[in-house]
Structures are given as structure tokens and as C-alpha cells.
RODO-2510 file (C-alpha; in nm, 4 decimals, decimal comma):
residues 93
     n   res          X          Y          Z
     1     x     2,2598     0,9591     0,3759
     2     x     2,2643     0,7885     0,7537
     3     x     1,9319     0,6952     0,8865
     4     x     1,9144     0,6419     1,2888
     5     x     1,6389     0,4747     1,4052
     6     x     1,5809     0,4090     1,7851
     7     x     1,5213     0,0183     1,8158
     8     x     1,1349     0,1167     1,9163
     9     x     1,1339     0,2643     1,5808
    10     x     1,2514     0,0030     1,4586
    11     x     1,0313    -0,2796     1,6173
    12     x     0,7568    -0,0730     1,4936
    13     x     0,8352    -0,0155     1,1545
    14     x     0,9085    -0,4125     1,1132
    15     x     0,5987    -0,4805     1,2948
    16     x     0,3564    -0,2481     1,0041
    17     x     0,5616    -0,3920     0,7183
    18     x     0,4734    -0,7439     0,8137
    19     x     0,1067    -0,6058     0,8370
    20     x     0,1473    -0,4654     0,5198
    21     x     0,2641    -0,7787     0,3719
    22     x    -0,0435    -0,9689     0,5243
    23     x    -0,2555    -0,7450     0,3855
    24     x    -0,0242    -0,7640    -0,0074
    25     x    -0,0586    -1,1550     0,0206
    26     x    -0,4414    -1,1539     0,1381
    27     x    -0,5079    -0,8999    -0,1911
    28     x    -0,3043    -1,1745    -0,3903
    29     x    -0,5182    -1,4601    -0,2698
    30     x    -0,8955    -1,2872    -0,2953
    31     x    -0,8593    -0,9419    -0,4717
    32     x    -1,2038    -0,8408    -0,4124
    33     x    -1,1931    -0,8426    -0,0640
    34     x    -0,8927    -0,5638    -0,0773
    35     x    -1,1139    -0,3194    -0,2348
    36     x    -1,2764     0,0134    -0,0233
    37     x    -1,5123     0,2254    -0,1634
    38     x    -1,3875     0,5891    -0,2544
    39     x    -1,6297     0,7178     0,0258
    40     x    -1,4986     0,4544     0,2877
    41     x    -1,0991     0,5496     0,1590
    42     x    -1,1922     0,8871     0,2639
    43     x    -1,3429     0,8511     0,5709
    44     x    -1,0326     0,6553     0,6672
    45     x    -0,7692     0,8184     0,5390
    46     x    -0,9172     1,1815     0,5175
    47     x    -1,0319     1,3148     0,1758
    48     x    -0,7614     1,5545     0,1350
    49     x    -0,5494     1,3126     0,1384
    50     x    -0,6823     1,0461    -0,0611
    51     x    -0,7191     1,2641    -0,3595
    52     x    -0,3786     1,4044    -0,3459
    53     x    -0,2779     1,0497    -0,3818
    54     x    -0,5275     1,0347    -0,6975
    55     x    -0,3332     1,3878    -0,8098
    56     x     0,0090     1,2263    -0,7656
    57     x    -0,0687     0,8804    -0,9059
    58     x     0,0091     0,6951    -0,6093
    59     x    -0,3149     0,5302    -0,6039
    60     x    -0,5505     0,4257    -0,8336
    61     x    -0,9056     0,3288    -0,8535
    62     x    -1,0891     0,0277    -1,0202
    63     x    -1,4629     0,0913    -1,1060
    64     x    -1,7367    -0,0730    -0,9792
    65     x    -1,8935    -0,1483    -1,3653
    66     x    -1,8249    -0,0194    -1,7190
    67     x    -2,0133     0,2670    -1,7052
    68     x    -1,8615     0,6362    -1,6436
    69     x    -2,0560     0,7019    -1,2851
    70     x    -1,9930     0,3233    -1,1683
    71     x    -1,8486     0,3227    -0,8026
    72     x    -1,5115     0,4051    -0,7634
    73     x    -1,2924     0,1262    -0,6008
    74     x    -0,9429     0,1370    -0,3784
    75     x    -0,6887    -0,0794    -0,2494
    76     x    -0,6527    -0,1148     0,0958
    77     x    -0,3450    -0,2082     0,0562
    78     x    -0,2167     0,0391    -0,1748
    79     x    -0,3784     0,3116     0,0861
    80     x    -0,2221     0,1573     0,3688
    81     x     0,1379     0,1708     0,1685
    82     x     0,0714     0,5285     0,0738
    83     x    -0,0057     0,6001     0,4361
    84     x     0,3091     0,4233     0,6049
    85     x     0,5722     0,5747     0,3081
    86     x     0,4194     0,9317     0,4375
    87     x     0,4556     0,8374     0,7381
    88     x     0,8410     0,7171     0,7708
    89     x     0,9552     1,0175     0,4884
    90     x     0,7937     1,2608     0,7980
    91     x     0,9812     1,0621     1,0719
    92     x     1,3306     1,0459     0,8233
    93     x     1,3136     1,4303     0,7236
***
């Protein structure tokens, strides 16, 4: 399979992988601050599609304490990589 990309595509893509590795090494260095509500994940990234991430296991969620309603947690960064791989399969299809 041959992928052409126009070199603004390119820049572009290069430019939100090295975002996405800021945002991989930030979650390395201070997890806690890489975590998003379940509300806030869907008002960002539309609730639709934030649980058919959940449905596909792209994402998954830490909770908030040990009991069975305790807040449900998500990576920002995991959202954000979920986001940009549905994004370049749409551009590559």
C-alpha cells in the first residue's frame, strides 16, 4: 500500500505527533495531571465517541476510589491518540 501525503500534510502530522509525545512524556513524569474526568472526556471529544472507544477497548478508565460509583478517570493522552489515529485512517482511506 502507497501513502501520498502533500508536505502540508506532512508538516502537520509531524507537528501533532511531537504534541502527542509532549503530552506521553508529561503523563510519564506526573501521571495525575494526565487524567480528565469522564464528563470533561466527553465534552471534549463528544460522548458518542468517547464511549465507542470504551466499546472497542481503545481507552480505558482509572477510578477515582475503590468503590463501584467512584469517578471515572481518562487519559488525555490516550484520548488525544485515539483522536489523531481516527483522524489520519479518515485522511488515508
Amino acid at each position: 500500500m502507497t501513502i501520498t501525503l502533500e508536505l502540508y500534510e506532512l508538516k502537520n502530522l509531524i507537528m501533532e505527533m511531537s504534541e502527542l509525545g509532549v503530552l506521553n512524556y508529561t503523563k510519564t513524569i506526573e501521571p495525575k495531571s494526565d487524567l480528565i474526568s469522564q464528563q470533561q472526556a466527553f465534552e471534549r471529544f463528544g460522548r458518542r465517541k468517547v464511549q465507542r472507544w470504551i466499546d472497542n477497548s481503545l481507552i480505558n478508565h482509572v477510578r477515582n476510589g475503590s468503590e463501584k460509583n467512584s469517578k471515572k478517570n481518562y487519559s488525555y493522552t490516550e484520548l488525544i491518540a485515539v483522536a489523531k489515529s481516527e483522524k489520519l485512517i479518515g485522511k488515508i482511506k
